[in-house]
N, C-alpha and C positions, 0 to 999 in steps of 0.2 A: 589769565592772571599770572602764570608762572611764566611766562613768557616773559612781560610786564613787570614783573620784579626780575630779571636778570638771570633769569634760570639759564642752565646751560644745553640741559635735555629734559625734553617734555614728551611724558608718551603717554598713550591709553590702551590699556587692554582689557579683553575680555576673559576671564576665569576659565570660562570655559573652553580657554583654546589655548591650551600650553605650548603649543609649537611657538607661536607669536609671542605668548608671555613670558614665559622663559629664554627666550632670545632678547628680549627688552628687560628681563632682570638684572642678566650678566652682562649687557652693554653698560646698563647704569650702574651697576655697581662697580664697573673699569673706569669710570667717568672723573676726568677728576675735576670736581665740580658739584654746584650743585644739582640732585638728578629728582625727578617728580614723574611718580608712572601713576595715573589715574587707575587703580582698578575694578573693572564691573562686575560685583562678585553676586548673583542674586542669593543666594543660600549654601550656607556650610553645615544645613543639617544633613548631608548626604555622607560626612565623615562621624555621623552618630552611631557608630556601631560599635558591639564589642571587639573589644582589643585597640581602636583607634585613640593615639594621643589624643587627638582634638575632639574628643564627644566629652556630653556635657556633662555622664556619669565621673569621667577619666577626672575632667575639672573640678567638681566636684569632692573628688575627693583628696586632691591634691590642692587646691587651693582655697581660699577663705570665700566662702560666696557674699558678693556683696547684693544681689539679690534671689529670692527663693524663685526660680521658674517651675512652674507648673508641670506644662505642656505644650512641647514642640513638637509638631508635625515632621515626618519622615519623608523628606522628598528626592528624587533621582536626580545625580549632577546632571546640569544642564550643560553640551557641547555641541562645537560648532567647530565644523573645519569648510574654511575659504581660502578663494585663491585672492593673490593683491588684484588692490579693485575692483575688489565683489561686494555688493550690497547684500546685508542678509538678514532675515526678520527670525527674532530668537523670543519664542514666546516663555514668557518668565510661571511660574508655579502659578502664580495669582490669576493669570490670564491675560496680563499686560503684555505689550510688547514695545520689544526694542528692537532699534533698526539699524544696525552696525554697519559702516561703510568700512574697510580695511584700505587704505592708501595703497598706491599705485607705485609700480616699483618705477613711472618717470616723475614720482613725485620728489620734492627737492626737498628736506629737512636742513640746510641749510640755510635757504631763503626765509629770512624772517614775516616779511612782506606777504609768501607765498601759505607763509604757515596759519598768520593773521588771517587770510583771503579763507582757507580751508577752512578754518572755525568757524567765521562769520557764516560761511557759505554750510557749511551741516546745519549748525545754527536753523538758519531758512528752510534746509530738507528736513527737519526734524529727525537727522543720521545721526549716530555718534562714531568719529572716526576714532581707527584703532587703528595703533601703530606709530613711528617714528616720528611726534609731529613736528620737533624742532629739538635740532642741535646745532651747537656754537661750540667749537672746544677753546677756542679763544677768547671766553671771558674769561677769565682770572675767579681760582677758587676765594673761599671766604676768608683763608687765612692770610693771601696776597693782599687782597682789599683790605683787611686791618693789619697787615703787614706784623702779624706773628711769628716770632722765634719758630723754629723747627724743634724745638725742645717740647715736651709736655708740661704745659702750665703749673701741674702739680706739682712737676720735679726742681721749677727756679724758687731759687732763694728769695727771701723776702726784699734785699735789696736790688735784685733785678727788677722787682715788679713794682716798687715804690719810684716814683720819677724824684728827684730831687727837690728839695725846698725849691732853689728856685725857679725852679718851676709850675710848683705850684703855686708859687707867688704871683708870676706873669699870666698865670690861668684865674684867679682871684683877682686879681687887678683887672684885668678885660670883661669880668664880669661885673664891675661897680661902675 
């Protein structure tokens, strides 16, 4: 779908493989454009500990809880280290699994075509690829496409950002 709307980088990672995800962080966040990383995260109650920012006590008390939880389960991060183009069965807390393809390093993230084929085709295997699955640095980011000032919106005067009477005159007029 992010493809499909004009994304410019599309990836998928697994949580549990920071080698991968964090090399897919900092490429998209260099991106200039828009960037969509899928991430497969099964459980973050494995940062419930004392002293951990992210546990639920830390939250808790630092922020408004918008609902009371009870009772979360303690469970060990889930990790996975592969090589490109290794299929790998990661069984999740529940007992589900998942079957992670990682792309191939002759695989081409510039081909759109080749990206589409990948999807459709995990799709079929019932994989989820991880990894690079499409880049374009050649679409144009969101500020080109509505062709925005380099200025910060907040910072223009009110008569920059009002268009002219007639303007809006001929914008009313084509609407009657």
């Amino acid at each position: 779908l992010a493809i499909e709307l004009g994304c410019g980088f599309v990836a998928r990672s697994f949580a549990g493989d920071p080698r991968q995800l964090v090399s897919l962080l900092k490429a998209a966040v260099s991106h200039n454009g828009t960037a969509i990383i899928d991430v497969i995260s099964p459980c973050v109650t494995f940062n419930n500990h004392e002293g951990s920012t992210k546990s639920y006590k830390h939250a808790k008390e630092i922020d408004t809880p918008l609902h009371e939880i009870g009772y979360v389960p303690f469970y060990e991060q889930i990790t996975v280290d592969y090589e490109e183009g290794d299929v790998r069965d990661v069984t999740m807390h529940d007992g589900s699994v998942l079957q992670l393809k990682k792309l191939g390093k002759d695989y081409d993230p510039t081909d759109r075509f080749a990206a589409d084929h990948a999807i459709h085709q995990s799709h079929r295997d019932k994989t989820l690829l991880t990894g690079l699955i499409y880049f374009d640095e050649h679409i144009p980011d969101f500020s080109q496409i509505k062709n925005l000032v380099d200025a910060p919106l907040a910072s223009l005067q009110e008569k920059d950002l009002r268009p002219p009477k007639e303007t809006l005159d001929e914008i009313m007029q084509s609407l009657m």
